[in-house]
MINUVEX-963654 format. One record per residue (C-alpha): x, y, z; residue in three letters; residue number from 0. Coordinates in nm, 3 decimals. Layout:
BEGIN
xx/yy/zz/resn/resi
X/Y/Z/Ala/NUM
...
END
This chain:
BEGIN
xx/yy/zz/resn/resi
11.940/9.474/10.114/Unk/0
11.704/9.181/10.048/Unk/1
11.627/9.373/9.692/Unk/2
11.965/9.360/9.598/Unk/3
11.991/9.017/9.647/Unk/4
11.679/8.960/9.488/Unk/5
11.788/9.066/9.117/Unk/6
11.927/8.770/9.012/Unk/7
11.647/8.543/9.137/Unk/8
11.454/8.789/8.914/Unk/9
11.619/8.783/8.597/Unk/10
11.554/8.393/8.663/Unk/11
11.216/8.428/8.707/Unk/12
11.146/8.657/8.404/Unk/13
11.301/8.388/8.245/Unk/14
11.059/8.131/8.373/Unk/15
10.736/8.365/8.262/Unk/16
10.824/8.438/7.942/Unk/17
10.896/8.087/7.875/Unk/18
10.503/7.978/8.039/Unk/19
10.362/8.278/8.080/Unk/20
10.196/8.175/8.400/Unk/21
10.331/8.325/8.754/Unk/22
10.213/8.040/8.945/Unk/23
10.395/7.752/8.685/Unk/24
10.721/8.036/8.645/Unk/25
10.751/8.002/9.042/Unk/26
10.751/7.588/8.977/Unk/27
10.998/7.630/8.750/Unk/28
11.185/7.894/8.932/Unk/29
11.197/7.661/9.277/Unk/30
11.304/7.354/9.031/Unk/31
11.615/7.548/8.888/Unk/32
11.712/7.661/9.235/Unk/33
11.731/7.302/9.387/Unk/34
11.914/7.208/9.079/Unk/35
12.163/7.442/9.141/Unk/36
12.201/7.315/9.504/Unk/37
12.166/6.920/9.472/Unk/38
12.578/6.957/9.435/Unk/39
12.536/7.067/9.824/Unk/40
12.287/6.865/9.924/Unk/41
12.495/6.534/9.812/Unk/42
12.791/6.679/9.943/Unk/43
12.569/6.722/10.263/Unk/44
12.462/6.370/10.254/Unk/45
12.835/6.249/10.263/Unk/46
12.877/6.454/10.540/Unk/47
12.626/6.323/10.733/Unk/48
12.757/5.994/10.688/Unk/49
13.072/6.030/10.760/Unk/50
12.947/6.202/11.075/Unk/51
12.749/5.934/11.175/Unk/52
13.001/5.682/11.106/Unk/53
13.265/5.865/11.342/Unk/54
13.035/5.833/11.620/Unk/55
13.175/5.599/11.840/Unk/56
13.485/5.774/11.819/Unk/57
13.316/6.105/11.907/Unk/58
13.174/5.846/12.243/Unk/59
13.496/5.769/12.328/Unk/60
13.629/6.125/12.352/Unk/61
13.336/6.246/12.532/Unk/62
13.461/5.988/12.758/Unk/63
13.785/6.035/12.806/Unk/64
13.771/6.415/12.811/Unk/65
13.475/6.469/13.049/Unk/66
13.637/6.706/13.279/Unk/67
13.823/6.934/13.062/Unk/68
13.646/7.050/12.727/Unk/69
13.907/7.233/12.587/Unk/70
14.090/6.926/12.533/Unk/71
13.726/6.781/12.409/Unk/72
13.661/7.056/12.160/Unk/73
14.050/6.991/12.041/Unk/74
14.035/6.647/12.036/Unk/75
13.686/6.655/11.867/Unk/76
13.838/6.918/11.589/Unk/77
14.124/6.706/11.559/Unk/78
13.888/6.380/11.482/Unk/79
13.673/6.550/11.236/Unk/80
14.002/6.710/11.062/Unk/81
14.141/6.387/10.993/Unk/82
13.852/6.263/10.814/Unk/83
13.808/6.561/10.636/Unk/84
13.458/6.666/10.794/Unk/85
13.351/7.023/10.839/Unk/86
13.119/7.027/11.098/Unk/87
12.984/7.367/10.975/Unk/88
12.871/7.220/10.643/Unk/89
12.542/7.217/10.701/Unk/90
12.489/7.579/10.779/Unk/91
12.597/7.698/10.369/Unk/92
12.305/7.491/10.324/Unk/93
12.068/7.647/10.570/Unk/94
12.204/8.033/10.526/Unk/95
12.126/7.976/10.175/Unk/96
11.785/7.899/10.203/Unk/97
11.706/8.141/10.422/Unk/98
11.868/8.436/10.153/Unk/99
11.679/8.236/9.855/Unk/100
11.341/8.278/10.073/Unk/101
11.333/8.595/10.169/Unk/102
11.499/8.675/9.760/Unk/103
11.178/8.488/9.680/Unk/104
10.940/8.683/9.889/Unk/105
11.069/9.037/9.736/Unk/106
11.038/8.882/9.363/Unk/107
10.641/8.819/9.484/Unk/108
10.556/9.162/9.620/Unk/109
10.671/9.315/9.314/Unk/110
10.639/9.125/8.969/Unk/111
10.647/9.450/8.782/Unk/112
11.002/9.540/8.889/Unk/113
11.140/9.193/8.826/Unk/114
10.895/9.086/8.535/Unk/115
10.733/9.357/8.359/Unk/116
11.066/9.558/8.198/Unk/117
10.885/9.864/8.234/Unk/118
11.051/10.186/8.338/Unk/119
11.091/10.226/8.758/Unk/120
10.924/10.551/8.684/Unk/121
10.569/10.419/8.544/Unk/122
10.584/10.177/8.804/Unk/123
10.640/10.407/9.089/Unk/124
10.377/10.641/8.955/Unk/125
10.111/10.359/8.937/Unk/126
10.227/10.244/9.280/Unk/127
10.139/10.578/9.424/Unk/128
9.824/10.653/9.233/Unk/129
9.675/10.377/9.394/Unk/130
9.808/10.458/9.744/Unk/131
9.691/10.835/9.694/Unk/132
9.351/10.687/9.594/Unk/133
9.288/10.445/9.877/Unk/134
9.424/10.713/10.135/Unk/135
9.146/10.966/9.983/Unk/136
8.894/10.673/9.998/Unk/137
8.924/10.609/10.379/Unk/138
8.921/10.961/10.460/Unk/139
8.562/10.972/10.258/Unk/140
8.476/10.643/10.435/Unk/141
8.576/10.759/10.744/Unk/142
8.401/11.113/10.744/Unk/143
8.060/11.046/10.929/Unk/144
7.839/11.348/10.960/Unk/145
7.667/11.420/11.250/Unk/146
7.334/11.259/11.324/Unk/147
7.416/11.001/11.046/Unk/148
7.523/10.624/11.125/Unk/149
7.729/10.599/10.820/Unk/150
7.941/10.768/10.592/Unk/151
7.777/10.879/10.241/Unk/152
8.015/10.768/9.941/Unk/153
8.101/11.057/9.674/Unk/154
7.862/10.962/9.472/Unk/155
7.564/11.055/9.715/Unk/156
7.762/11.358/9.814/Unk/157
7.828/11.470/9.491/Unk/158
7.442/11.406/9.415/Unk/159
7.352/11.656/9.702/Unk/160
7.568/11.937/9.574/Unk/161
7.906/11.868/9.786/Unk/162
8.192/12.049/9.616/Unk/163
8.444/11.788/9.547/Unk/164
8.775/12.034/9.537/Unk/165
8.666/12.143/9.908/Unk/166
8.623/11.821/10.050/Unk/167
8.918/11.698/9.918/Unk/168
9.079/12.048/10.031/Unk/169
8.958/12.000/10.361/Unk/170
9.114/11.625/10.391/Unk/171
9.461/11.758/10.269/Unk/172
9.552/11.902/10.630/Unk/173
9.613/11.496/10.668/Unk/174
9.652/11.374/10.351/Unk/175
9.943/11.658/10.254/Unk/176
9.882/11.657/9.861/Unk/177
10.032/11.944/9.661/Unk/178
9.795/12.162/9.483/Unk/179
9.905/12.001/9.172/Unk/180
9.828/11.672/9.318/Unk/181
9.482/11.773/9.435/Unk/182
9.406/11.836/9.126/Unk/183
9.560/11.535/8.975/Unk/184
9.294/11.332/9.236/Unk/185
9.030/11.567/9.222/Unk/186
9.036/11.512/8.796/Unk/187
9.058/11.111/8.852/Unk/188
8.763/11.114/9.097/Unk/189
8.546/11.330/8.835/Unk/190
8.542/11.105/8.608/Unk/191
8.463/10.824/8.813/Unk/192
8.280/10.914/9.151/Unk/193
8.242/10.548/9.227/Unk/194
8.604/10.475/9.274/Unk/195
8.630/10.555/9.662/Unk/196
8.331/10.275/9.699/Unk/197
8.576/10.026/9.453/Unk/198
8.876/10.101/9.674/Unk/199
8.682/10.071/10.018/Unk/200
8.653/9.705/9.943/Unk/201
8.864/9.456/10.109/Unk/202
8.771/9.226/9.821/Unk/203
8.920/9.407/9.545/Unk/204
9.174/9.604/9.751/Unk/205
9.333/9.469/10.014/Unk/206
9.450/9.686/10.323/Unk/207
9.720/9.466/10.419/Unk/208
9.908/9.512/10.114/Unk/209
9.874/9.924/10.113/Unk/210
9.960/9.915/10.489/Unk/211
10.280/10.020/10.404/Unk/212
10.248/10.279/10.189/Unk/213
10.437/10.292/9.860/Unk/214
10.648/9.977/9.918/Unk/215
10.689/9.658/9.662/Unk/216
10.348/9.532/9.792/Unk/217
10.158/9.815/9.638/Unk/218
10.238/9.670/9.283/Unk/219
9.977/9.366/9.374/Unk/220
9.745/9.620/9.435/Unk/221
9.815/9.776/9.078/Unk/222
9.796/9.485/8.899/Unk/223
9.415/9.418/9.024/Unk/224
9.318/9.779/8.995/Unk/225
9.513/9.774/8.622/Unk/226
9.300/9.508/8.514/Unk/227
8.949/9.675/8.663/Unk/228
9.032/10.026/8.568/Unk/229
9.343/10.040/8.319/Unk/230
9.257/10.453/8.246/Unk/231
9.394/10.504/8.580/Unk/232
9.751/10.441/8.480/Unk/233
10.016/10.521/8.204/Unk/234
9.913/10.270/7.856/Unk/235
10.242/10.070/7.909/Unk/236
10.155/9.975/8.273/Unk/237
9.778/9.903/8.204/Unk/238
9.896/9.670/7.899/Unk/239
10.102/9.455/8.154/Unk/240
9.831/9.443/8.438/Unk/241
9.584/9.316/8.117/Unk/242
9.828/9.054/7.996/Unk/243
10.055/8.945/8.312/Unk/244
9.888/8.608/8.446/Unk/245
9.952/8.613/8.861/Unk/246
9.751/8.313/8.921/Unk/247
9.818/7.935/9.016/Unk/248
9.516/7.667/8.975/Unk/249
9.264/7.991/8.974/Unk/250
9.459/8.128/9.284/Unk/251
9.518/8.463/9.300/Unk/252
9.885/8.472/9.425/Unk/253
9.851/8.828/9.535/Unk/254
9.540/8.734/9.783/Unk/255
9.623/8.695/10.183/Unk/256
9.504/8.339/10.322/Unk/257
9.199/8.334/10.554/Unk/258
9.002/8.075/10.735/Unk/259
8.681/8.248/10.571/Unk/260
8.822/8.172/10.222/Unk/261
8.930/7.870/10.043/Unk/262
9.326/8.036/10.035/Unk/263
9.313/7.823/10.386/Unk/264
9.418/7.519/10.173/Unk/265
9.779/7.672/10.068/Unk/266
9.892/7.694/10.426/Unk/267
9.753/7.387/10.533/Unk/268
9.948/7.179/10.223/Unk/269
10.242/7.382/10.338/Unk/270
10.246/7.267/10.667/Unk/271
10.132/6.900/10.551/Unk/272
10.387/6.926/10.296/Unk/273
10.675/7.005/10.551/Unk/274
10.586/6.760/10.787/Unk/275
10.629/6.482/10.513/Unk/276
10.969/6.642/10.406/Unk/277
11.081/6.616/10.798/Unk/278
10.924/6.274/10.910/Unk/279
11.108/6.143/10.591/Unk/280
11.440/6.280/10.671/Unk/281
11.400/6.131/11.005/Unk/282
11.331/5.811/10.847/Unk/283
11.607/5.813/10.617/Unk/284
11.831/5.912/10.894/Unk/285
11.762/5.646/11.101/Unk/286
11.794/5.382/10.815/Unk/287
12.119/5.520/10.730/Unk/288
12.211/5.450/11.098/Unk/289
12.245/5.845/11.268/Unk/290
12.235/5.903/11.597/Unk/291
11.924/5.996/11.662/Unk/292
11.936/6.034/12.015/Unk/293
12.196/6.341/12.028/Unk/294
12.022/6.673/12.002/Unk/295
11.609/6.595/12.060/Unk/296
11.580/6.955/12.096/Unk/297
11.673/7.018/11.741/Unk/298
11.481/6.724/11.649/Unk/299
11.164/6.938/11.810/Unk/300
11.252/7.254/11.617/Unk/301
11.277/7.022/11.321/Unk/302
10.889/6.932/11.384/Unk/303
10.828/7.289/11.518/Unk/304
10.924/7.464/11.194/Unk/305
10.626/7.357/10.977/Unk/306
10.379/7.496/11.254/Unk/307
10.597/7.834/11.244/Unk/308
10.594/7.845/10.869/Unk/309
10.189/7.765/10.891/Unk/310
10.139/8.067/11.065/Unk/311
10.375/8.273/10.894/Unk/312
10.165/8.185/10.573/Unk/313
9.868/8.400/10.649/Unk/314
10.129/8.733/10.668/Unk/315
10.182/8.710/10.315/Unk/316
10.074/8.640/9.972/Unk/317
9.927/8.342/9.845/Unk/318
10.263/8.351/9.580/Unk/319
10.513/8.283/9.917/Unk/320
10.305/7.987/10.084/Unk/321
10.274/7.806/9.707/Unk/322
10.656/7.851/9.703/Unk/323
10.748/7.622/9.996/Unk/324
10.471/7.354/9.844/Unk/325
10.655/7.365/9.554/Unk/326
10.982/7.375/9.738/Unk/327
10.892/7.111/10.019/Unk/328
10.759/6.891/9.744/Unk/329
11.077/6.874/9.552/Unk/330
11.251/6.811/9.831/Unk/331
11.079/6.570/9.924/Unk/332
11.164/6.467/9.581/Unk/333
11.513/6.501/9.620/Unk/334
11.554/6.317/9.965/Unk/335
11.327/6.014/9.831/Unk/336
11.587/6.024/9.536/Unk/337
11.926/6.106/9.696/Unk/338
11.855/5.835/9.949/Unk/339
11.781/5.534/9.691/Unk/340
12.106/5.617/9.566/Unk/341
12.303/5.682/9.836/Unk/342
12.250/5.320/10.009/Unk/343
12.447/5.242/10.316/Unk/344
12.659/5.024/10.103/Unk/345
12.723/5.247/9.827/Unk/346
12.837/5.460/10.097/Unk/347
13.061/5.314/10.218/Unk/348
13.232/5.227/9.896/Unk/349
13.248/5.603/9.850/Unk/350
13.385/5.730/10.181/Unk/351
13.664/5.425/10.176/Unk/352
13.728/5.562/9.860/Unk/353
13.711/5.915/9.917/Unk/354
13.910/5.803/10.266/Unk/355
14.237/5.692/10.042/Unk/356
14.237/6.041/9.880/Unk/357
14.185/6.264/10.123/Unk/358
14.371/6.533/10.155/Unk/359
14.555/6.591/10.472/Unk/360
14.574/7.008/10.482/Unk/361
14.458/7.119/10.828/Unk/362
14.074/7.285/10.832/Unk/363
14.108/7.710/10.914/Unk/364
13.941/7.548/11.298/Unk/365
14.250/7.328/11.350/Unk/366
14.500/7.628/11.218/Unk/367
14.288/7.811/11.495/Unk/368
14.368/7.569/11.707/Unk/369
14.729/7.542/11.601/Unk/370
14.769/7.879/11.633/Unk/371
14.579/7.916/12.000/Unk/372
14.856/7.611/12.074/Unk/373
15.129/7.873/11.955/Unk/374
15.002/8.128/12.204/Unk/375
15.030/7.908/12.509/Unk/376
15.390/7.777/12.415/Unk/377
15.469/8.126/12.365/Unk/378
15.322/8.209/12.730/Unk/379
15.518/7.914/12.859/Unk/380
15.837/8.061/12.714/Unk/381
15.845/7.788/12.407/Unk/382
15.803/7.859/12.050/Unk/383
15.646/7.669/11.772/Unk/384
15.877/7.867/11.555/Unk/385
16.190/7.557/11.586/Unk/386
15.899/7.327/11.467/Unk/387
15.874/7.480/11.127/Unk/388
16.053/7.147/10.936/Unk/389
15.808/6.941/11.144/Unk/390
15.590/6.687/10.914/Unk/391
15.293/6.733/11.143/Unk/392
15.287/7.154/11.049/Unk/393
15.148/7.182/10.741/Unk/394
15.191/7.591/10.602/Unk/395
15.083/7.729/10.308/Unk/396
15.415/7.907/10.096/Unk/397
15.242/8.260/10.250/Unk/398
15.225/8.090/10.588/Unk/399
15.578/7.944/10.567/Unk/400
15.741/8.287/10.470/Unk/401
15.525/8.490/10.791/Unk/402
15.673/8.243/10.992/Unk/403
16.066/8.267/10.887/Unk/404
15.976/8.631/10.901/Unk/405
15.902/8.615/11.257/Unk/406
16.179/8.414/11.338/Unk/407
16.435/8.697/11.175/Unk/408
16.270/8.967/11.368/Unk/409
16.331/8.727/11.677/Unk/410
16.669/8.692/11.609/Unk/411
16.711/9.064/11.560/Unk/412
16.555/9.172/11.838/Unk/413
16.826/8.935/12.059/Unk/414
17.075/9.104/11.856/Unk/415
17.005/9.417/11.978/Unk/416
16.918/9.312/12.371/Unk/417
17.272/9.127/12.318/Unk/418
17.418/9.467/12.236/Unk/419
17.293/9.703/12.511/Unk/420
17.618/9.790/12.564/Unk/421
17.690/9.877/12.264/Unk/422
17.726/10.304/12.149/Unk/423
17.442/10.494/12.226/Unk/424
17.462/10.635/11.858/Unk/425
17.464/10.328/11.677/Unk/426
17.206/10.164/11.866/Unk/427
17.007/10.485/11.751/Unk/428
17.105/10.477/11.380/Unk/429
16.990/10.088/11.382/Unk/430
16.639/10.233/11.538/Unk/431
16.611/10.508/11.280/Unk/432
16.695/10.260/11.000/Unk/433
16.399/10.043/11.162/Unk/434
16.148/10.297/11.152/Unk/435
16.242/10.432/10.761/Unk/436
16.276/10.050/10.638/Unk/437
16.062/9.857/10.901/Unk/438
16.167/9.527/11.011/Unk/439
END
């Protein structure tokens, strides 16, 4: 699913490499175009939250008067943030949308070649599983300890004392499950260069993690390194890209995992750092603005919680996702630093008594809910909304309007008919077969 939504942050970030023909600066420029798309929200957010804040001692006073019955809280509450046009959902477009963006963002990593490198799916599928097949035959050779001996030998040294390569590999294929024609395939590639099981058994060069899975997106990482060691491996077109394409960032390799042994520690620690800033900001900005900070400390602890989470996250995947939220908690940073200096608390409240004067008064889809959950309990009662239809405070759409004079002539119908019990037994039948044919 995630790939799907993933093409179109692609075709972006093609856009970005060809333009700089760096990965790491493309996935600057990438994160920059995305939060220009959404400043539009995050203003509109920032209203919100003002207007929010300012209806707070409203929202007290409710609490307060409906402490025992929270129907009548939620309603009233609804009611309150309906009238001064406040969605209190607004926030989670925001949210959702980050969450599809990252996770858009971590697919475009694991596999440049599909989203970058224009080649055909074929070539890159191929390459993909040449280097799986490899590594697989690698660890079985790496793996196959004879007895008396402390250590695997590599092919080389087995070659060197006379092993047949076709019947090791042949007796390896009960797990491996190659076709004959793919033995050979392997069997050729290893021929001309015995040392490639010792090249593949290195964590350095090829990292375990990313082949875990098999023939997945992540494999293509794995391609790219081996493309640029050992380009006769794979079709001209594909070792031309892994030659040319530039996954770096600062002279880090975007495709390597972070580790405390390495100096790839530093991206998840200026992530977390990074995030931090971004929330202990917010918070200040928030309390400036005058928010109530008091209501909901628990989120406020998931707020400070999150950066740890991400931290750890980090070291499950590429170097290319943790430099993303740097890049993205730095510009938002950016972006609250900037939004803030303009939105004083003076400027607005220019805008919401502005906005205030214009507002339009068309009830939210909660307070039709709630309209209609009204409707259902009149009903229950034996009263119907229906005889408020002219009413100023019932707002209806023209579609709403004509379901509702609809109902009302079925209503009136349907007395007709209890009216007429008496009536003959044959007409009262024609009328129900002319109901069924023509419906109500």
């Amino acid at each position: 699913m995630f790939r799907i939504i993933a093409i179109p942050f692609g075709w972006i970030m093609k856009g970005c490499y060809i333009l700089v023909k760096n990965y790491g600066v493309a996935l600057f420029l990438f994160t920059l175009i995305i939060k220009l798309i959404m400043l539009p929200s995050a203003l509109k957010q920032q209203k919100s939250t003002a207007k929010t804040a300012r209806l707070q001692p409203k929202l007290e006073q409710i609490k307060k008067k409906y402490a025992n019955n929270r129907d009548k809280l939620n309603e009233a509450t609804m009611e309150l943030y309906n009238q001064e046009g406040i969605s209190p959902t607004s926030g989670c477009l925001s949210l959702v949308l980050t969450y599809i963006i990252l996770f858009a963002v971590i697919e475009v990593v694991y596999a440049p070649m599909t989203f970058i490198s224009g080649l055909p799916t074929d070539k890159i599928e191929q390459a993909s599983q040449t280097v799986v097949d490899l590594y697989k035959v690698s660890q079985k050779i790496a793996g196959d300890v004879a007895e008396g001996e402390t250590s695997a030998l590599t092919l080389s040294e087995r070659l060197e004392n006379g092993t047949n390569l076709r019947e090791l590999l042949e007796g390896y294929n009960a797990d491996l499950k190659f076709t004959d024609e793919r033995l050979e395939e392997i069997a050729t590639i290893f021929e001309s260069d015995p040392s490639l099981d010792e090249y593949f058994n290195d964590g350095k060069k090829v990292s375990t993690r990313l082949l875990a899975g098999g023939t997945t997106a992540r494999a293509q990482l794995i391609v790219l390194s081996v493309g640029d060691d050992h380009p006769e491996l794979f079709d001209p077109e594909v070792a031309d890209f892994c030659r040319d394409f530039d996954y770096s960032f600062l002279g880090f390799y975007l495709g390597e995992y972070p580790s405390w042994k390495t100096v790839y520690i530093l991206i998840p620690i200026i992530s977390l750092v990074s995030q931090l800033m971004l929330t202990i900001l917010s918070q200040f900005f928030m309390k400036r603005n005058g928010q109530n900070m008091s209501a909901g400390k628990g989120m406020m602890g998931m707020l400070y919680a999150m950066p740890i989470i991400s931290f750890l996250i980090a070291f499950s995947f590429p170097a290319g996702i943790g430099i993303y939220w740097i890049f993205s908690s730095v510009l938002s940073l950016v972006q609250t630093v900037a939004v803030n200096l303009y939105f004083t608390p003076a400027r607005l409240d220019k805008i919401l008594a502005k906005e205030s004067k214009k507002k339009s008064r068309r009830p939210s889809l909660y307070q039709m809910a709630l309209e209609q959950q009204k409707a259902q309990q009149a009903a229950a009662n034996g009263q119907s909304l229906l005889d408020d239809l002219d009413s100023p405070e019932v707002k209806l759409s023209k579609s709403e309007r004509k379901e509702v004079e609809r109902q009302k002539i079925n209503e009136a119908r349907k007395k007709l008919v209890e009216d007429d019990e008496d009536e003959d037994p044959r007409v009262l039948e024609a009328r129900k077969r002319m109901a069924e044919k023509y419906g109500d």
